[in-house]
N, C-alpha and C positions, 0 to 999 in steps of 0.2 A: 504493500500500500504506500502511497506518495507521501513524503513529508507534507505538514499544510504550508509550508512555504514554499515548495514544488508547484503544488497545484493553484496557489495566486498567482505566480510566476509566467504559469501557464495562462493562466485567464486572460494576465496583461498582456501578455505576449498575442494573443490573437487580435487586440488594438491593437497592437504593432502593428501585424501584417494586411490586415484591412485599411491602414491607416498608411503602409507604407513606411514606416518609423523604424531607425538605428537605434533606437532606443527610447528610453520611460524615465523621467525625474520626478522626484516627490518633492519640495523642499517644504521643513519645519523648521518654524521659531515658535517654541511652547509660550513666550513670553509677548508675542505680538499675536501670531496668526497660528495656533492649534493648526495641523492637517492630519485628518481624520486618516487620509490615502499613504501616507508616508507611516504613521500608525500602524497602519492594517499591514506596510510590508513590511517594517522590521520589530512591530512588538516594542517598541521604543519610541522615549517623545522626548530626545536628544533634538540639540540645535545641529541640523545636519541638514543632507542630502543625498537622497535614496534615489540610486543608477540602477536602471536594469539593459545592460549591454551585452549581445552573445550570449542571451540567456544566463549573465553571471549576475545577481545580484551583490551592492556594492555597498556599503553605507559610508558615507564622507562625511563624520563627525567635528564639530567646529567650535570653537573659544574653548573653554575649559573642558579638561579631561572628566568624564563623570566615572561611576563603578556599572552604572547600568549594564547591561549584557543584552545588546539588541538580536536577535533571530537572523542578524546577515551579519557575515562580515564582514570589519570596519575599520576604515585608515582614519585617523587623525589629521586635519591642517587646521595649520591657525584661523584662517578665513576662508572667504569666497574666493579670493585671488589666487589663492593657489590649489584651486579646483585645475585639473589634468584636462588637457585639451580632446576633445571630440569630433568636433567639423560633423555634424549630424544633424539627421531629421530625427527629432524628440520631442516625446509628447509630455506636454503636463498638465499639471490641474489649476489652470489659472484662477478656480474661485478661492484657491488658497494661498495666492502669492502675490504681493504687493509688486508695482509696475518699476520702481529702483529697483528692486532685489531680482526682476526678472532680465532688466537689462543691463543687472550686473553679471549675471550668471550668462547670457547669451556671448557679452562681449568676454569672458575669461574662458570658453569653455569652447566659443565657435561654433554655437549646437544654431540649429531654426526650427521655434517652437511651434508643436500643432495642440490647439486644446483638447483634451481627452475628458475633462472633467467630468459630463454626462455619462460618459460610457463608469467612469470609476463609480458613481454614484450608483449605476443596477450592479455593477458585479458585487458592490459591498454591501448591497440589498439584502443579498442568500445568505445569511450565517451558516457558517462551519457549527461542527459537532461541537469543537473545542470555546466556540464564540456562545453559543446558546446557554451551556455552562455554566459560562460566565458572566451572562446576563441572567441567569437563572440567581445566579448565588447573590448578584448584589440587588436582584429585587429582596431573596428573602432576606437578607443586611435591612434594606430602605425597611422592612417592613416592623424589623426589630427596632429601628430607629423610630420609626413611628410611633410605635406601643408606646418607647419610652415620652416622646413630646405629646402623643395624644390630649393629655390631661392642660395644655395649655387652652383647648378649645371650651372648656367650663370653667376658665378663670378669666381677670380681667387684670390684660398689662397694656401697656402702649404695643403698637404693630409692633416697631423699631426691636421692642426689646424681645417680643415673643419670636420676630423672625433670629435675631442673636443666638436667644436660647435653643431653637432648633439646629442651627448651625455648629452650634456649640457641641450638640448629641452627635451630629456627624463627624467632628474630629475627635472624640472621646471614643470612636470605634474606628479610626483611623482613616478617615475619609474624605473626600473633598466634596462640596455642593458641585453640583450639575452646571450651575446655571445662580443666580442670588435668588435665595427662598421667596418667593411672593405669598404676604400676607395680608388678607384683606377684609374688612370687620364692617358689614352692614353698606351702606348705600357707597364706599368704595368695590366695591363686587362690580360697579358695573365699569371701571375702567380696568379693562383687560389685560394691562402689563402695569398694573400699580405699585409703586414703589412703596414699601412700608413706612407710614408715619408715625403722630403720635397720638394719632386716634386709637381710644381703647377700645379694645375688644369684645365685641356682644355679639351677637346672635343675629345675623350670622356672619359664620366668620369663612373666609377661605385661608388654603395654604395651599398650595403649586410648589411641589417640590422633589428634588434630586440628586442620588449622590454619583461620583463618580470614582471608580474603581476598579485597578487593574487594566485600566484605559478606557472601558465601557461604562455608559450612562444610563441611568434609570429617571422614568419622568412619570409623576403621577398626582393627581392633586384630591383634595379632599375638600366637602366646606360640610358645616354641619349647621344646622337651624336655620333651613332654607323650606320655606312653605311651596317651594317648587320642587321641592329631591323626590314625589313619586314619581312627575312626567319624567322627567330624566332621566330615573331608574330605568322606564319604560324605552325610554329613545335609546339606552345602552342596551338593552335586550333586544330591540328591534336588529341595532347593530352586530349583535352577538351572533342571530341567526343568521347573516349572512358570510359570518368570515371563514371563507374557505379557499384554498385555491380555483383561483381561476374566475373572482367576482371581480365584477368592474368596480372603481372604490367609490366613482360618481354615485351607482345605484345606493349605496352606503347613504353616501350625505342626505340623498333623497328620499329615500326612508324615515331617516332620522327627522327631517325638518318635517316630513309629512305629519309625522308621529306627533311633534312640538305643534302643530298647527296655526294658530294667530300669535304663537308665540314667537316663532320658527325669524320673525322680524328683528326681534332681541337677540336670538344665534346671528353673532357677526365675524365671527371668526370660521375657520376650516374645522373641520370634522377630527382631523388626526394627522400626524405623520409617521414614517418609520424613525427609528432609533438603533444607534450603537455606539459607536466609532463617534459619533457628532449625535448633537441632539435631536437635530433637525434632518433629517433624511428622508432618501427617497423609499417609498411612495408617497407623494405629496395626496389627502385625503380630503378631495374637496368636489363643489360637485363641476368646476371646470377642470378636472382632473379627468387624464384618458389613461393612466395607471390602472395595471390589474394585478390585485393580491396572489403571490405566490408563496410557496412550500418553500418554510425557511425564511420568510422573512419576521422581524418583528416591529411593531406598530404599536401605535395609540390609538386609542377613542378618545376623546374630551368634548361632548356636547356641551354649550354654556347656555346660560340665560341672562344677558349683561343688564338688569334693571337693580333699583333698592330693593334690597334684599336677597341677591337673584345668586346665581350657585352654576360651580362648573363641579363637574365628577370627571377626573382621566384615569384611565387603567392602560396598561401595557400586555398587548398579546403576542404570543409567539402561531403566526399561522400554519397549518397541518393541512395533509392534502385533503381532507373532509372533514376539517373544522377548524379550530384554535386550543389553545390552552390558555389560560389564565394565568398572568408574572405576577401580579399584584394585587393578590386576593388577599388583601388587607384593611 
């Protein structure tokens, strides 16, 4: 059986040849621009740049020497500049690379870049055995994190400090947030990326929240004492019966908003995305979405209802060829 670094290797490699491409660059800066693609091939989120030339995987590690142990092997330079010359057609992932750092790499390396980005995006759709895992183990972490913050949602503290204190459970089980915890107490519910303030917290309250671990993300949100959490329940079951391979995800949202019906006006946002590597991933779950759910990937639901007092519910599933399973049955 192939190494899982063989068979990505291989994946990429048919962009190659459909694309015509000497070769695949990834580049990460964990401190400016996380790349989810560079991640996914060397198991590492060192400040480098990940070659795949002649089918040799390469990793070109940069500023300071770390202990990490990336899944390819890896030469050391000080910088960019003394990146080894290439004279090639190479593809990258320009939604991960700022426009200096691309024509710093072009003019030291001699390469001519072609975007691959979309294509990286479905291949990192399909988790691996070893990937599902791993998202499997740090749903159930998020879940234990939960049990522990739970009890914030029957007390009354400022957002500010209640999101602190959540964050706080996350690094006491060794972990990093997703994303910054969103916490949101009554008629803040209806602004949809609200930052915590120092509104205290009543009924109801939201929290949108995520850790991140071993490179992979969990996303999931909770609100509790929302006089809307039947429909909802309803429009996630609605959801539920359809996840299976090979459902178009449009019919998804439409379901769902049918289910919500003169409320469906208050759902302003997308139905779900996929999750892993990045939080935000493909398949984008919305009803202008021509995506369709496959075996092995894993996603969100998060139907919302943005008014006072209004309530999002997200869970995360892993899809199966005639169903789904449940990551966050918490």
């Amino acid at each position: 059986m192939k190494k899982e670094l063989q068979i990505k290797c291989d994946k990429i490699n048919e962009i190659a040849k459909k694309k015509n491409l000497d070769s695949i660059m990834f580049f990460n800066h964990p401190d400016k621009m996380r790349n989810p693609n560079f991640l996914y091939m060397t198991n590492s989120d060192q400040f480098g740049l990940f070659v795949l030339a002649k089918n040799e995987p390469k990793l070109f590690s940069m500023g300071w020497k770390t202990r990490e142990r990336p899944a390819v092997k890896t030469k050391h330079v000080e910088r960019i500049k003394n990146l080894p010359k290439l004279k090639a057609r190479a593809g990258i992932d320009k939604s991960y690379i700022s426009s200096d750092i691309e024509i710093l790499i072009k003019k030291t390396t001699g390469v001519r870049f072609v975007d691959i980005s979309d294509e990286m995006e479905k291949i990192r759709s399909i988790k691996s055995a070893n990937e599902i895992n791993t998202i499997k183990d740090n749903c159930a972490l998020a879940g234990k994190i939960y049990k522990k913050f739970e009890p914030l949602f029957h007390e009354h503290h400022e957002e500010i400090v209640a999101k602190a204190r959540i964050e706080l459970e996350m690094a006491k089980h060794g972990v990093y947030p997703s994303f910054p915890t969103l916490v949101a107490a009554k008629d803040n519910i209806i602004d949809v990326h609200h930052t915590a303030d120092r509104t205290i917290t009543e009924y109801p309250m939201l929290v949108d929240f995520g850790i991140r671990n071993r490179l992979y993300n969990t996303d999931a949100t909770r609100t509790v004492g929302s006089r809307h959490e039947k429909i909802i329940l309803q429009a996630i079951g609605d959801a539920e019966s359809m996840l299976k391979h090979g459902t178009k995800v449009a019919d998804i949202d439409k379901a769902v908003r049918k289910r919500l019906d003169s409320l469906q006006k208050y759902f302003t946002t997308s139905l779900g995305h996929g999750i892993g590597l990045a939080v935000h991933e493909y398949p984008r779950i919305s009803s202008l979405s021509r995506d369709v759910l496959q075996e092995g990937m894993v996603i969100t639901i998060e139907p919302g209802i943005y008014v006072k007092s209004g309530i999002r519910i997200e869970n995360m599933y892993l899809i199966k060829r005639d169903g789904y399973e449940l990551l966050t049955g918490f």
